[in-house]
N, C-alpha and C positions, 0 to 999 in steps of 0.2 A: 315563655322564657327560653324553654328550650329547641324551641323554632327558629326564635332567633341565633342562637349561638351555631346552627345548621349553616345558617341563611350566611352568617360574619363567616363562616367558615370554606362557606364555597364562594363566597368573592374574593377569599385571601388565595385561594386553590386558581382561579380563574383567572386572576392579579399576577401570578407567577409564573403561571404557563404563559399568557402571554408577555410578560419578560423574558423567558425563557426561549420565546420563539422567535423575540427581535434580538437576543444575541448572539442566537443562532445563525439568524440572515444576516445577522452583520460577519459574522466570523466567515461565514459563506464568501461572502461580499468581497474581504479583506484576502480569503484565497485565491477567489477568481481574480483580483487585482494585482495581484503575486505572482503569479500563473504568465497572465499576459505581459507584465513589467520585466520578467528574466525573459519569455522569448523574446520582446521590441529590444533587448540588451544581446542576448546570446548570435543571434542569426548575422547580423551586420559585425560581429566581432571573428565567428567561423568564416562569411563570405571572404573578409580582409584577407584570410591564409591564406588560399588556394592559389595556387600558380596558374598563372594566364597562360605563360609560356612567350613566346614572340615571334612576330611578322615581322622578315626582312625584305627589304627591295632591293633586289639585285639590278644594278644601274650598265650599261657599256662604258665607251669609251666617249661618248657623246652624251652622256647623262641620260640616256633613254632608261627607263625600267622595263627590264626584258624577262626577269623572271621574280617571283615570289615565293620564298618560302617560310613555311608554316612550322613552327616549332615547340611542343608542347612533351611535357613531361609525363614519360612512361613508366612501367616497371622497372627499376636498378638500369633507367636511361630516358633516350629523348624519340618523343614518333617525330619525322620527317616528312612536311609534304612540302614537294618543292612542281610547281607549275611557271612552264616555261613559254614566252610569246615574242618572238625575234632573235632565235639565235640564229645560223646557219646549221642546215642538216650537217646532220652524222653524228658522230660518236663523241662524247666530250666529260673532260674529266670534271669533278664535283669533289670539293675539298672543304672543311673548315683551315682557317689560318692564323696564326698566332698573333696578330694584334686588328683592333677596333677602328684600322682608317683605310679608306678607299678612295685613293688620289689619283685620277684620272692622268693620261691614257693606259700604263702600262699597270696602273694598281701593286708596283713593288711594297709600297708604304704597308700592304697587308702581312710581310714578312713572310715566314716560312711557315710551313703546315703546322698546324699546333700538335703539340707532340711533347706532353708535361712528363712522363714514363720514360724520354730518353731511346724510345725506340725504332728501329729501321722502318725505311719505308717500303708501303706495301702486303699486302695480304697474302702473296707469293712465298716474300723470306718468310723464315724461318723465325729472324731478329723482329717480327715487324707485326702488326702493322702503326703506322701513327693513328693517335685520339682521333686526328681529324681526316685519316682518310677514306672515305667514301666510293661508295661502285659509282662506274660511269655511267652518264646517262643517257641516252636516245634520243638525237631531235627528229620529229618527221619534215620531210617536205617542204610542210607550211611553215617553218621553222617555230613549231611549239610541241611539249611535253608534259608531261605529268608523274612525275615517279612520288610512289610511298614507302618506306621502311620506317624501323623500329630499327637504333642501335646503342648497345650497351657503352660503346668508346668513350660517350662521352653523355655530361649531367647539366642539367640546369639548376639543383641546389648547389648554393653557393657554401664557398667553404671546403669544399670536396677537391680532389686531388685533379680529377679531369671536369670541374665543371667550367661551363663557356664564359661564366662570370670572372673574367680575372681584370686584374688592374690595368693591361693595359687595350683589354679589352677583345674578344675577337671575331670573325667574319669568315662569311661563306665568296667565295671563287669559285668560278666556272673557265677553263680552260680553254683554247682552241683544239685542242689533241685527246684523242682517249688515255687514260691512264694505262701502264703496261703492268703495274701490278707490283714490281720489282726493281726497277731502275731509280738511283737515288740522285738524288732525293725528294725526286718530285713525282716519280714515273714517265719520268719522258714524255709532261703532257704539252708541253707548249706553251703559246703565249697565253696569258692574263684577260679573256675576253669580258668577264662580267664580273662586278664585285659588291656585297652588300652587309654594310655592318650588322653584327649580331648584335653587343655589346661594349658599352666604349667606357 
């Protein structure tokens, strides 16, 4: 009798360890399931935020794409890569402009330098300089370049006092003339040779 009540006693001990071990695997189961269901959820929800930033095609006066530039969000501003293929050598001024359209031949439709601060143009004065004025660039020879900066002027979040996102939109100009740094309102650059919306 009392072999028995041993014997009842270790198949109820053996009975609930192994209950004990498929709830375990299940609970196991039910984490790793959990685990994997917030990352397939999390990852595609962080990618959505990130700023791309944007690629402009700067077109002539004959619709050619003569330069490209690359715009991506930096520290408290924006990196600039702009690469150039057809312009005429020398010296030529690089500006943002305060609206989103680029109407061939003379590109006026771009308006005036953007310039949301109200202030003179130029890196020279004292008043100045505008959100969107930019160093001049370099063509060689071949008529192509390559310039990079980082500048504070101006932002690609939206919302913000100088960022490139406004209503009515705005765009990168390339000059026929270098900028002089100080003459208003434009620096004395010249005609209108390349134009390429940022934002419309």
């Amino acid at each position: 009798m009392r072999r028995w009540v041993v014997l009842f006693i270790t198949c109820l001990f053996v009975a609930g360890l192994s209950a004990w071990d498929g709830n375990t695997q299940t609970a196991v189961e039910k984490l790793d399931q959990d685990i994997t269901e917030a990352t397939v959820i999390s990852l595609p929800e962080a990618k959505a935020e990130e700023k791309k930033g944007e690629e402009v095609s700067l077109k002539n006066a004959d619709g050619t794409v003569v330069a490209t530039a690359t715009l991506t969000p930096a520290d408290g501003g924006v990196h600039v890569v702009l690469d150039v293929d057809g312009l005429p050598e020398g010296t030529h001024a690089f500006h943002v402009h305060e609206k989103g359209v680029c109407e061939p031949p003379d590109f006026e439709s771009a308006g005036g330098h953007y310039n949301p601060t109200n202030m003179k143009h130029g890196k020279l004065n004292p008043e100045g300089p505008h959100a969107g004025d930019f160093d001049n660039i370099e063509v060689d020879k071949n008529g192509k370049a390559h310039v990079e900066f980082t500048t504070n002027q101006v932002t690609l979040e939206k919302g913000k006092e100088n960022t490139l996102y406004t209503d009515e939109g705005t765009s990168l100009v390339i000059h026929a003339d270098p900028d002089d740094y100080k003459s208003q309102p434009s620096g004395n650059a010249g005609e209108r040779i390349a134009c390429g919306v940022i934002s419309e």
